[in-house]
GUFILUM-137142 format. One record per residue: residue in one letter; x, y, z of N, C-alpha, C in turn. Coordinates in steps of 0.2 Angstrom, whole numbers, plus 5000, padded with zeros to 4 digits. Layout:
BEGIN
AXYZXYZXYZ...
***
This chain:
BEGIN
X461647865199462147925200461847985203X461348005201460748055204460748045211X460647995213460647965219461248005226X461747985221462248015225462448075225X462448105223462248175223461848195226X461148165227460848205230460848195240X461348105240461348115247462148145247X462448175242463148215245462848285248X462348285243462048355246461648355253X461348295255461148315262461748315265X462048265265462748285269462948345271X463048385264463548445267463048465268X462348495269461948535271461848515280X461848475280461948415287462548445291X463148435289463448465294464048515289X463648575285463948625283464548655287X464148675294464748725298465248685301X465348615300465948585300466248595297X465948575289466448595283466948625282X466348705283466648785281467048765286X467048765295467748785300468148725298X468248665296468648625296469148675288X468848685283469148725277469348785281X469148825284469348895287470048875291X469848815295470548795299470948775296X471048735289471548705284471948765283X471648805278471748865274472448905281X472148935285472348955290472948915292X473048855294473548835296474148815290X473948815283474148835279474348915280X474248945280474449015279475049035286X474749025290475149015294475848965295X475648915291476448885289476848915284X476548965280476848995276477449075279X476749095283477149145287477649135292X477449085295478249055299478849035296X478549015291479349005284479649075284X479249095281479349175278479649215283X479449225289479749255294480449245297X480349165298480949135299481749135293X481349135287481949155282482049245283X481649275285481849345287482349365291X482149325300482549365303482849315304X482849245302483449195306483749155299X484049195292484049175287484449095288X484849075292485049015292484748965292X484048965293483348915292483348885286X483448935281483348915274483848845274X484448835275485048785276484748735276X484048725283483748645285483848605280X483448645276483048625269483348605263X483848655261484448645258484848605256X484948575250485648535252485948545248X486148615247486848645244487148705249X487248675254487648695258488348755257X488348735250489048785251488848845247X488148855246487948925242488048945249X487548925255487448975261487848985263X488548945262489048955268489449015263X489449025255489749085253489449135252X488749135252488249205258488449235263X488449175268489049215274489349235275X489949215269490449255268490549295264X490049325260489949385255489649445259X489749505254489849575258488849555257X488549525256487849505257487349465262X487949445269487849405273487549445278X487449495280486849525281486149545280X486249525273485449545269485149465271X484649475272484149425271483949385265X483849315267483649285260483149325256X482449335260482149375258482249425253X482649445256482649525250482849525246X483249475244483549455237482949395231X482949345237482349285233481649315236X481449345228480549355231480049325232X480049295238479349255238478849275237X478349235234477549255233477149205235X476749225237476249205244476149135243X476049095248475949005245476648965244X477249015243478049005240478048905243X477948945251478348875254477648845256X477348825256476748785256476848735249X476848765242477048755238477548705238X478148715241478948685239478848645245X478548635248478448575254477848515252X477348525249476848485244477548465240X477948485236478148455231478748405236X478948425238479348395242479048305245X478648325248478248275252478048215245X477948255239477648205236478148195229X478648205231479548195227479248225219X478948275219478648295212479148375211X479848365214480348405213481248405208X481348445207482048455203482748465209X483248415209483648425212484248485209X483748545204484148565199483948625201X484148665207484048735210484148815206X483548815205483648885200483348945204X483548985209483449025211483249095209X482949125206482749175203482649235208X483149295206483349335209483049415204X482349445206482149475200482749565204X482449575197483149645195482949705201X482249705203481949765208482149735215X482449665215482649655222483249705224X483649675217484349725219484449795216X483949825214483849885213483749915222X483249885225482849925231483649945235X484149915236484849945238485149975234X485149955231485849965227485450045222X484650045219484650115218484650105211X484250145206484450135198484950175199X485450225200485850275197486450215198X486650145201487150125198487150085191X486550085188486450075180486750125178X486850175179486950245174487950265176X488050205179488650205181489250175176X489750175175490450155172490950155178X491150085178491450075182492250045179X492550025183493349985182493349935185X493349865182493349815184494049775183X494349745190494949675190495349745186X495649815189496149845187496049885179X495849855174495849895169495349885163X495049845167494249825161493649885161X493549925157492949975158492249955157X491749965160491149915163490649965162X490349975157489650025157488949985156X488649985164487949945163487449955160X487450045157487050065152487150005146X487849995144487549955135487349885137X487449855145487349785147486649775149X486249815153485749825155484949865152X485149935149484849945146484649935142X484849895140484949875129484949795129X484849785121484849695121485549705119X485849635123486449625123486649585119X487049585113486849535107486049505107X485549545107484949515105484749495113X484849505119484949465123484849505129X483949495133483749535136484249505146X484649545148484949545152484749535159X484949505164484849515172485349545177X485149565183485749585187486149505187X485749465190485949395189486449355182X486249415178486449345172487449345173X487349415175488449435178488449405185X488049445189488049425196487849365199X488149315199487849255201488249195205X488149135208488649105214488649025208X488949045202489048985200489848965197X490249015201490849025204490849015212X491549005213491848965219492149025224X492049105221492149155225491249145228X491449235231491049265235490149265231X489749245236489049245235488749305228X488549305224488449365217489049395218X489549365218490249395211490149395206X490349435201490349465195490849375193X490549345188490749285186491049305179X491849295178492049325170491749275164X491649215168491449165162490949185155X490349225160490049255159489949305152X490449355154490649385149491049365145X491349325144491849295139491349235135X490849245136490449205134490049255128X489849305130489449365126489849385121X490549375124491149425120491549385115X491449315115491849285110491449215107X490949205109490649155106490249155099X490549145093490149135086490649185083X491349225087491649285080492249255082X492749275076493349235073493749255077X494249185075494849195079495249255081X495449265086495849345088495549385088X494649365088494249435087493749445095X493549505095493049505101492349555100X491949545102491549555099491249625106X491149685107491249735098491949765097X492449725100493049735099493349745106X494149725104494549715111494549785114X494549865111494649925115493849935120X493349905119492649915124492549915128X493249855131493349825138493849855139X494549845138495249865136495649935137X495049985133495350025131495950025129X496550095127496950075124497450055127X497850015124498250015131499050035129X499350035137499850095137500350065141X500249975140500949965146501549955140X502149955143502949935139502849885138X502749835132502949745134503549725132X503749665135504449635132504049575131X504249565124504149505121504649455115X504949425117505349395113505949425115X506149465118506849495118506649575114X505949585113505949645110505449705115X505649735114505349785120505049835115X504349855118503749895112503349915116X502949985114502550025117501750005115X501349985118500649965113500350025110X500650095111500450135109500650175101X501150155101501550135094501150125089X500950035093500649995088499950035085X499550085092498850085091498850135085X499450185086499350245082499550245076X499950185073500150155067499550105062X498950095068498350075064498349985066X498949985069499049885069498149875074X498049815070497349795075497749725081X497249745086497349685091497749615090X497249585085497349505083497949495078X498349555075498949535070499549515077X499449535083499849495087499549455094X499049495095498749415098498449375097X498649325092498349295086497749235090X497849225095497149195098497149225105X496649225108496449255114495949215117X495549185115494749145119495049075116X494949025121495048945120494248925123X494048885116493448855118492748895114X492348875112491748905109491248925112X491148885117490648915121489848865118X490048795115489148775110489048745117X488248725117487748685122487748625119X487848565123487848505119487048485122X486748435116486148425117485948385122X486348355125486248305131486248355137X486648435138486348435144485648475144X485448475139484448495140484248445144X484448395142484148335147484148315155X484548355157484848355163484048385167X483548425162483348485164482448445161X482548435153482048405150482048355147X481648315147481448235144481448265140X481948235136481648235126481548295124X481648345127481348435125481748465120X482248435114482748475109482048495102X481748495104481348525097481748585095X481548645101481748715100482748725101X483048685101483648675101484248715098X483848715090484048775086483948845086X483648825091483248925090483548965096X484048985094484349045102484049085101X483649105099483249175101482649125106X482349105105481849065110482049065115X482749005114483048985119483149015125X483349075122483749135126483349185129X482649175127482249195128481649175136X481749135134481349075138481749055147X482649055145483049015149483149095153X483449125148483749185151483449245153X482949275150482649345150482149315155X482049265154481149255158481249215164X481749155167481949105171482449135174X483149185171483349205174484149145175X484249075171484649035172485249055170X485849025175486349065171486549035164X487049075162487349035154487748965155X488148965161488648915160488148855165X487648835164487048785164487248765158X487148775154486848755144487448765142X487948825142488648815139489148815141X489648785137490348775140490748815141X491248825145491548895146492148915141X492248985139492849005135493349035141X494149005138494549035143494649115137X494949165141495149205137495849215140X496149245138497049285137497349275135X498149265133498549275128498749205129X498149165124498249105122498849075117X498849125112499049125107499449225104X500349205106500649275103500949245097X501149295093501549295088502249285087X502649235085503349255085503549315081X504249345082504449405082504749405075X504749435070505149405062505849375063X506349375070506949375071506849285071X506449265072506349195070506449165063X505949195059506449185051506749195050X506949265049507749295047508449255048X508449245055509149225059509049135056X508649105054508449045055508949015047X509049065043509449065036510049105037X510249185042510449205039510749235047X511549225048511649235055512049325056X512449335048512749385049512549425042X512249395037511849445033511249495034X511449535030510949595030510749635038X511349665039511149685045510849735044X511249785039510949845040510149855037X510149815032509149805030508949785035X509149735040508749715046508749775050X508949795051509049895055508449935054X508549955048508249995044507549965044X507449905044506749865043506449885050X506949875056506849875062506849965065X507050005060507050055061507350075069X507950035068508350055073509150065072X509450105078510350115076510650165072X510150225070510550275069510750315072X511250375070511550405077511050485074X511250505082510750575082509950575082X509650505078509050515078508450465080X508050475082507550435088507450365082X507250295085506850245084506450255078X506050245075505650235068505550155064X505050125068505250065064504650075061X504850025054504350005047503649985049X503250015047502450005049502449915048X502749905043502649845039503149795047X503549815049503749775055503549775061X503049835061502649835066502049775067X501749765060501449715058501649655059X502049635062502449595062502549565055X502649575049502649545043503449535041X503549475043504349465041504749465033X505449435033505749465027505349435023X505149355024504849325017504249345015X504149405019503349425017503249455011X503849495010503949545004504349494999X504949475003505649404998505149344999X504749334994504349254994504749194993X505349204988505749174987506349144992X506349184997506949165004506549085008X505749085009505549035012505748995007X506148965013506448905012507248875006X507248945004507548914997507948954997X508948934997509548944999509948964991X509648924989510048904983509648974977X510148984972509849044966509549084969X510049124974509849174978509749244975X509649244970509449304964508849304963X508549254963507849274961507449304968X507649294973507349354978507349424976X507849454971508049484968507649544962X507449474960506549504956506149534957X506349614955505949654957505149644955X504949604952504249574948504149534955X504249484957503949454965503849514970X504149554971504249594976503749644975X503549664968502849694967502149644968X502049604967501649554966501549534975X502149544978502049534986501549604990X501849644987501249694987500549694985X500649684982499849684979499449624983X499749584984499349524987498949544992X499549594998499249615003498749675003X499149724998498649804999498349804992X498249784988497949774980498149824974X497749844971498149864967498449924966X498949934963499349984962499950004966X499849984970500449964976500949944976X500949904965501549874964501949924961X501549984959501950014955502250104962X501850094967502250114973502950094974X503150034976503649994976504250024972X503950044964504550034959504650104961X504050174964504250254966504750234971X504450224975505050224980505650204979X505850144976506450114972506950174970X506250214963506650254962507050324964X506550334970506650404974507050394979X507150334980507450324986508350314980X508350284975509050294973509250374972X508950424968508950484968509050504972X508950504979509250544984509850524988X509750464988510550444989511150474985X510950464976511350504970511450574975X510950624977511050684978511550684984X511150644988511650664995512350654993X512350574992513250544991513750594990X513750624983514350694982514450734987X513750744991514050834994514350795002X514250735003514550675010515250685008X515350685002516150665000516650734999X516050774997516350844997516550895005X516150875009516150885017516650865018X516750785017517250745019517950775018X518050815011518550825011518650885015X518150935015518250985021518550975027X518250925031518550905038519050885038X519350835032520050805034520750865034X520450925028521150995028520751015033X520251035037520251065045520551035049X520550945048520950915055521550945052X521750905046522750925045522950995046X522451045046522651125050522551115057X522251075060522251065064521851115068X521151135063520551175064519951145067X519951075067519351035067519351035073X518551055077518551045083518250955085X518150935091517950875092517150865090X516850905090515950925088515850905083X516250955077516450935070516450895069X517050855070517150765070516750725071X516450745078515850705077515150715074X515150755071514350785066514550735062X515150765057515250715052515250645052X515350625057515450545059514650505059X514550565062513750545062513250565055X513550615050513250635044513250555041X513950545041514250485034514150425039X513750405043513850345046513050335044X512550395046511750405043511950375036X512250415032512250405025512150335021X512750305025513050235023512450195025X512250215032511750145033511050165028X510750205025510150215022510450175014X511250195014511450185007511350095006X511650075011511949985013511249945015X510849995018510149965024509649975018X509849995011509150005006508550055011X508550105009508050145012507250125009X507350075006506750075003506350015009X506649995013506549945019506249975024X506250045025505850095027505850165029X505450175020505650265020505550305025X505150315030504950375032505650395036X505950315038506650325045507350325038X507150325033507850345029507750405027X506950435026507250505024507350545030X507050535035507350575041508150575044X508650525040509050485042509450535034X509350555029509350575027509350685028X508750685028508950765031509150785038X509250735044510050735046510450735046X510750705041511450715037511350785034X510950805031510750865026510850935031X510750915038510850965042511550975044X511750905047512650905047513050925043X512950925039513350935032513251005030X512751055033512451115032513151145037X512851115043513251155049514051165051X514251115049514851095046515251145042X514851155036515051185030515351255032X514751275037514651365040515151385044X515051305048515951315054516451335052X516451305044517151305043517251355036X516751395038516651445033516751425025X516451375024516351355016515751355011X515651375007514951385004514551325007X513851315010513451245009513251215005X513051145003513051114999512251124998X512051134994511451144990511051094989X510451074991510251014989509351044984X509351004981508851024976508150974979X508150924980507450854979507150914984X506750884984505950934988505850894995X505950834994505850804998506250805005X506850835001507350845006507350915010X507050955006507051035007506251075009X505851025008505051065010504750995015X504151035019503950975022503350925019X502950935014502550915011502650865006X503150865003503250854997503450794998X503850735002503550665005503050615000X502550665005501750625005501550584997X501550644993501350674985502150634982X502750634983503150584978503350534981X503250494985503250444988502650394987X502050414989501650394989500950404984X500550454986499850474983499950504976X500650504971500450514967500350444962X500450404967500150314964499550314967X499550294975499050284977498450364978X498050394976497750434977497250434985X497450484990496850504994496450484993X495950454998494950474998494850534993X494450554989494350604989493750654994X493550624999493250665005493250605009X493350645017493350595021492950635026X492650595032492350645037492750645040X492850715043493050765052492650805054X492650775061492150825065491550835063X491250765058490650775057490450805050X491050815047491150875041491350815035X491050835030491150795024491850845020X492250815025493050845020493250845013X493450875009493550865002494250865002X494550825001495350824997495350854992X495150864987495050864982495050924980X494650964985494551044983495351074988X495351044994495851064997496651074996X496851024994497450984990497451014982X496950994978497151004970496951084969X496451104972496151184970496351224973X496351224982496651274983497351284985X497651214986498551184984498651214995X498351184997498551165003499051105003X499651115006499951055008499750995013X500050925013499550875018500050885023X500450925025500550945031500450995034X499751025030499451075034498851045040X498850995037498350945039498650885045X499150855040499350805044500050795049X500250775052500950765056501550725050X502050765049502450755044502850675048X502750675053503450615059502750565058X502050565058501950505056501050465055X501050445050501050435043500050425045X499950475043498950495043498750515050X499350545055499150555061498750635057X498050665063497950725059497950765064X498150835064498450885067498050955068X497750965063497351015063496651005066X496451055069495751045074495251075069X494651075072493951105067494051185069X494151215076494351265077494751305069X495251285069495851295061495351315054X495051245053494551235049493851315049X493951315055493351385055493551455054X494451465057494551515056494451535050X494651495044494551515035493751505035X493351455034492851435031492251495037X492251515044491851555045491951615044X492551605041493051705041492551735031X492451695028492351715023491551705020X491151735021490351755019490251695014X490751705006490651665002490651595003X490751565007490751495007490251465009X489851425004489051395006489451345012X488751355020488751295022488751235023X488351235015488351155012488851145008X489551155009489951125008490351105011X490051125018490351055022490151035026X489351035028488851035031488450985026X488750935023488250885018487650875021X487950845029487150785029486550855035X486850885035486550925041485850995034X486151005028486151005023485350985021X485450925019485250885016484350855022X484450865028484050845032483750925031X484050965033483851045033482951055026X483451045020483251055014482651015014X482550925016482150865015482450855008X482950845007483350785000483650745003X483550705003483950645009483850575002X484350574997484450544992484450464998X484850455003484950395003484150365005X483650415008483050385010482550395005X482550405000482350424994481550484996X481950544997481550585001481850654999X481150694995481350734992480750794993X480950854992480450924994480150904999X480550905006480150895010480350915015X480651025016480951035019480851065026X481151055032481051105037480551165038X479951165043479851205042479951275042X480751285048481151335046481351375041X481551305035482051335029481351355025X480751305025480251355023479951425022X480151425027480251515031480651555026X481051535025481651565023482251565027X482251545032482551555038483351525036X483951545035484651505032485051495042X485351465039486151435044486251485048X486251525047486751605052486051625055X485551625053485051655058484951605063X485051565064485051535070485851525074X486251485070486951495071487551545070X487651565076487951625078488651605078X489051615071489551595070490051615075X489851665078490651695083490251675092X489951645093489751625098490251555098X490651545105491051505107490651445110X490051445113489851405118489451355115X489251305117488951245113488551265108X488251235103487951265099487151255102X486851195106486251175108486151245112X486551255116486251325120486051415116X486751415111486851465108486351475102X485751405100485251425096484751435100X484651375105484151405108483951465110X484451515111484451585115483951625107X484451595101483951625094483251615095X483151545097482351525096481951565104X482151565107481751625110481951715109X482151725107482351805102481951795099X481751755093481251775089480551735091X480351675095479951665099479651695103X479951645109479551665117480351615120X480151645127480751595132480651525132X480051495132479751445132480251395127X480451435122480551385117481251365118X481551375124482251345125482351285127X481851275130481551215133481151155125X480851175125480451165118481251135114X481651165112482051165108482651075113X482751095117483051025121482751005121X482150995123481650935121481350885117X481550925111481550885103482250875103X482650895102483350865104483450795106X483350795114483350725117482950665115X482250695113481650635110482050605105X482250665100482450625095483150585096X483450595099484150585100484050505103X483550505108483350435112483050405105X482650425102482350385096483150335092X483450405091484050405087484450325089X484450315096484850285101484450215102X483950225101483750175100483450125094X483550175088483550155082484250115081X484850155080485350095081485450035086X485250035090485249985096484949905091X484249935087484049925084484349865077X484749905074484949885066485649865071X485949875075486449835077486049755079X485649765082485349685086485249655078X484949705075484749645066485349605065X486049665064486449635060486749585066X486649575071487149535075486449465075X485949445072485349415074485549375065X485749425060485849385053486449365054X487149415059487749355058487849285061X487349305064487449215070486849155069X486449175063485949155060486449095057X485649055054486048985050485649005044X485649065041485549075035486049045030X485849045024486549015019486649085016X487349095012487749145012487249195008X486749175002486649215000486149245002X485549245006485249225008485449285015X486049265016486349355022486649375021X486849395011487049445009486549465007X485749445005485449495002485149535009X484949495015484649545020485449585024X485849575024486349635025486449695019X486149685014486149735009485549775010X484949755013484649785017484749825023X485049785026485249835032485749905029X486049875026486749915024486649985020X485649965018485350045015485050065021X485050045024484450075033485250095034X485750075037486450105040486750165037X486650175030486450225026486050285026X485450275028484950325031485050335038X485350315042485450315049486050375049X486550345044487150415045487050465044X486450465039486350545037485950575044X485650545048485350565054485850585060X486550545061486750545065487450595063X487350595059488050655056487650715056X486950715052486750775050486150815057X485950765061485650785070485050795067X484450745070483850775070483550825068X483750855074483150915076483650955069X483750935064483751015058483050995056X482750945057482050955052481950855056X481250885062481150835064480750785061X480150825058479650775053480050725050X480550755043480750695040481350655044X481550685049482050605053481550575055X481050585058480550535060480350475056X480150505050479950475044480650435043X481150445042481750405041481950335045X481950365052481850315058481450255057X480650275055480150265052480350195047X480650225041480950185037481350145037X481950155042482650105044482050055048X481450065052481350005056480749975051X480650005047480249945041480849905036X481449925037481849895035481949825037X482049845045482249795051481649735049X481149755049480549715049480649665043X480749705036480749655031481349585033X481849605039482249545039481949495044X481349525046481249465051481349465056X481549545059481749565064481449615069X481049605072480749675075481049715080X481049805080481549835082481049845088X481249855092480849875099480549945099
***
């Protein structure tokens, strides 16, 4: 064995400068086969075709607004590329399975980062922001320009493929739902639809609170799973990590760049599934009964005053949703009757206490009928000695017509079918009857209910003296008291809210400041909680205690730096404070902690959003993602005090907080970037 070795060695010392020029010359003709490919895909890109036998990606290159670029500038070759794919070729050690990897700096060098920072409108009314798809994980899910733009649609070479997103957007969440909700994409929407013979505003439904899927009750056909047989297309035998989408997706997507609809099945999306209209059941038992409850339910056909239907019809919740007794059942028509099922029908939907709303209304709704009835019949007789004097003008006549016509249908249509359009149908009448009265110079009829005669009083006997308000809600970032506003200082809830409809809110922060900045005595912590509470370093939900600002350590309070009667943002209008008793330097100082933290802030939820969406789509068992969601749900808790109460009042402890939310993350198993 020595042997040969030692005459390999005379060999090559023997004729060495063959060797090396015979290697100098391989290498070389190598490289230069390399460069002629390379060139040739540059400036004569139909070369690449030879080679090719997917002929109709290049031919819809061609025809794409990209049929000028070079292969080149899109597919990044690296040195050796086609030397490389020609060895493989030659020695059939190749995939007839073409993964073309298109890195993200290719189509940045055109295209520029500032169209990342773009929102765009996409196919007429989809709103498209690359910020939340590109600079962030997308469901857990590091992104490529390629992973939307890609030619594995039968359009134009990197068209935007919808499959794509209809893959992110509905795969693993329920029925009629989209994931992080239909308005994302959508926005609100504002077309007329006719549907069923019913014609509706979607903006009705939006400001009534109705969600998306109570009428589009399916939208995505198809799930979107990976069957295990097509890894195989790709690997022998390779399902080990099969289970694991985070690898997966890790491995296929973020680092090879292949697309989704390789591995998964495609969802169709659109109105798969509508709902039928309650005119369906109703009419199905009942062809000329109850019109005027169907009216009043539909909150249509009175005279003199606008449309109003039932929140509850909005919903599309039909008659047997409340009458349980009606499905199906003809006979012992009384028991629908039972005012006992008809609470119990409430309760099922909105829980408790709601049966005993039911029996309020019943009863204020007969009361005001008792009050209006007499003074309809007392008018009545007024008009009829005007006509036979032959006083009564046409106007007249028709007021009344329309007074006692309101009256009859709230009396006949059960106003309790939908209060808000019977009492309004009601103090219509209450105003004809008014005017009427004056015409014909007759004392007016006096109406006592409150409900008829103030505008507040609705709310509070109708309703919230069963079901009570929140006792604080946020606005504008303000931890609002009911409680103080309504029972202590006796604000009406129509100082607040829109009496025509039903938790619409009216009053702006501007309103709120005229009182609350107009008077010295009013701590800022009492509506300034979380802002407060960072200020101070009590931060009860992060278990963080005397560990205040070095500001408020100062002594420094709220007004010295917030200049209450300064109009203009508040980040410019303290900064100007922090250089008056600093330096000018500090205005800059002052936006700079701001945005640090802010980006912190933005990328801490990015954060505890990717956890929660990593333990929904987990194959945890139930208990098992209730205890690490109740983890998260105390980090999502320390997070609102930061993003209601802002950073910069006291940066140390939101750091420390942030701090906390991502050792939270960690204990799930999840690390926050």
């Amino acid at each position: 064995m020595t042997g040969f070795f030692v005459d390999l060695w005379q060999i090559i010392r023997k004729h060495y400068k063959f060797l090396i020029s015979s290697l100098l010359i391989v290498v070389g003709a190598l490289i230069i086969y390399d460069l002629v490919f390379y060139t040739t895909s540059v400036y004569a890109p139909k070369t690449c075709a030879v080679c090719h036998y997917e002929k109709s990606l290049v031919n819809r290159w061609r025809n794409s607004y990209h049929s000028g670029v070079s292969c080149s500038k899109c597919h990044d070759y690296k040195p050796g590329f086609f030397v490389n794919v020609t060895w493989k070729y030659l020695t059939g050690d190749y995939s007839m399975h073409v993964n073309p990897e298109i890195n993200d700096r290719s189509c940045l060098k055109c295209h520029g980062e500032e169209i990342l920072k773009q929102k765009i409108t996409y196919k007429e009314n989809i709103k498209f922001d690359h910020t939340l798809h590109v600079n962030r994980l997308a469901r857990n899910i590091k992104l490529h320009c390629s992973s939307c733009h890609n030619f594995s649609t039968n359009q134009s070479h990197l068209s935007v493929n919808d499959q794509t997103c209809f893959l992110c957007h509905f795969q693993g969440v329920a029925k009629g739902q989209a994931f992080p909700g239909c308005p994302s994409c959508h926005g609100t929407p504002k077309k007329i639809i006719r549907h069923e013979g019913f014609v509706f505003d979607h903006r009705t439904y939006v400001k009534a609170g109705i969600t998306c899927n109570e009428c589009h009750v399916n939208v995505a056909e198809g799930d979107g799973h990976v069957k295990k047989q097509t890894c195989r297309k790709c690997h022998i035998e390779r399902t080990a990590q099969f289970n694991d989408p985070a690898f997966i997706h890790q491995k296929h997507v973020t680092e090879n760049q292949i697309e989704c609809l390789v591995c998964h099945t495609p969802i169709r999306h659109g109105d798969i599934q509508l709902v039928n209209t309650l005119e369906v059941q109703c009419t199905s038992c009942h062809q000329t009964m109850h019109g005027d409850e169907k009216e009043m339910y539909m909150g249509a056909g009175a005279k003199e005053i606008p449309d109003r239907p039932s929140r509850m019809f909005l919903a599309q919740v039909s008659c047997a949703g409340c009458h349980p007794k009606l499905s199906g059942i003809r006979k012992k028509f009384n028991r629908a009757k039972d005012i006992r099922q008809k609470k119990q029908a409430c309760v099922r939907c909105h829980g408790a206490h709601y049966d005993k709303m039911l029996g309020n209304w019943i009863v204020h709704m007969n009361r005001l009928v008792k009050e209006v009835g007499p003074k309809v019949s007392r008018v009545g007789d007024l008009v009829k000695k005007a006509k036979a004097s032959g006083k009564l003008s046409p106007g007249l006549q028709q007021q009344y017509a329309a007074a006692l016509y309101n009256f009859n249908f709230v009396k006949n249509g059960r106003g309790v079918h939908n209060i808000f359009y019977a009492v309004d149908l009601l103090k219509s009448t209450k105003r004809n009857l008014e005017k009427i009265s004056k015409e014909l110079h007759a004392a007016p009829p006096v109406f006592h209910d409150p409900i008829l005669t103030t505008r507040g009083a609705f709310c509070t006997t109708f309703c919230h003296t069963i079901v009570k308000p929140p006792k604080s809600v946020m606005f504008e970032q303000i931890d609002f008291s009911h409680e103080k506003h309504v029972e202590k200082v006796g604000l009406e809830c129509t100082r607040c809210h829109s009496p025509k409809r039903h938790r619409q809110r009216t009053i702006t922060k501007q309103e709120c400041m005229n009182c609350h900045h107009r008077e010295e005595t009013v701590s800022c912590a009492t509506c300034h909680v979380y802002q407060t509470e960072l200020y101070t370093g009590e931060v009860k939900a992060a278990g963080i205690t005397d560990e205040p600002d070095v500001m408020r350590a100062s002594g420094i309070g709220c007004t010295d730096c917030h200049d209450l009667k300064d109009k203009r943002k508040v980040l410019i209008s303290v900064a100007e404070k922090c250089a008056d008793c600093h330096e000018p330097a500090y205005k800059k100082i002052l936006r700079d902690w701001h945005n640090d933290l802010q980006q912190r802030l933005t990328e801490t939820f990015v954060a505890l959003q990717s956890a929660r969406s990593s333990v929904q789509t987990s194959d945890l068992s139930n208990v098992d993602k209730r205890r690490k969601m109740e983890i998260l749900d105390s980090a999502a808790k320390m997070y609102t005090v930061l993003e209601k109460g802002k950073p910069v009042h006291n940066p140390d402890v939101a750091n420390e907080i942030m701090d906390k939310i991502n050792e939270q993350i960690k204990k799930i198993g999840v690390e926050s970037k």
